[in-house]
N, C-alpha and C positions, 0 to 999 in steps of 0.2 A: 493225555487226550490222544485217542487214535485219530490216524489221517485219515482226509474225507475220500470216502469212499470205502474205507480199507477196515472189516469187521467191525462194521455201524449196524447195531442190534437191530433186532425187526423196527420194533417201535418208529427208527428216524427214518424208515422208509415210507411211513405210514402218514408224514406230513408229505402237506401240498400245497402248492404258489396258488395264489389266485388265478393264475392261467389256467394251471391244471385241474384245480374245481369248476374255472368257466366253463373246461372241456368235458369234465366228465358232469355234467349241468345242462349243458350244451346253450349257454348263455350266455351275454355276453361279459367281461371282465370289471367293466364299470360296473355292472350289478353285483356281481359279488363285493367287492369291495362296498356299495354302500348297503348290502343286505349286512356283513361285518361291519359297519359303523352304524347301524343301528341295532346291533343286538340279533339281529335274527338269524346270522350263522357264525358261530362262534369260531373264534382266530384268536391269536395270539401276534402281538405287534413285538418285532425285533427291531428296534430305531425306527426306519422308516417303509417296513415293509412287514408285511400281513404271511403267517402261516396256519394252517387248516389241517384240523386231525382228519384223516380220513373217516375214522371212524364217528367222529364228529358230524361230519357232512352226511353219511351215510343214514344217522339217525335221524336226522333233520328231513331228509328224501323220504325215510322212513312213516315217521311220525306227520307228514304233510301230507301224504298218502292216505296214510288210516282214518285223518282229517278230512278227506277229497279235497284238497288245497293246488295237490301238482297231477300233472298227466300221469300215468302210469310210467310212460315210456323215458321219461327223464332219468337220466344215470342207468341206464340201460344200455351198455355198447352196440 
């Protein structure tokens, strides 16, 4: 196992804390979390804490778009 930080393949840059989906969401952190505890944006639980594919989020922003479900402007820096 490489050390963190130290030639970690694209992939593990590609997850995200709930913070950092709040921020690129621009919502608050409670929502995420209970949008992941109902299904509606997929994460992965490591004991007692939530991680998010980027690219997972991304299709979600996506796909709620094409729906007219989110603003446009959401996950837009």
């Amino acid at each position: 196992m490489e050390p963190r930080g130290g030639g970690m393949s694209a992939e593990l840059h590609d997850v995200m804390t709930a913070a950092q989906v709040a921020d690129f969401l621009q919502i608050p952190v409670r929502s995420v979390h209970e949008y992941a505890a109902r299904g509606e944006l997929p994460s992965v639980r490591i004991g007692r804490h939530r991680r998010f594919s980027r690219a997972a989020v991304e299709a979600v922003v996506d796909l709620s778009r094409r729906l007219g479900v989110v603003p446009k402007d959401v996950g837009q820096p």
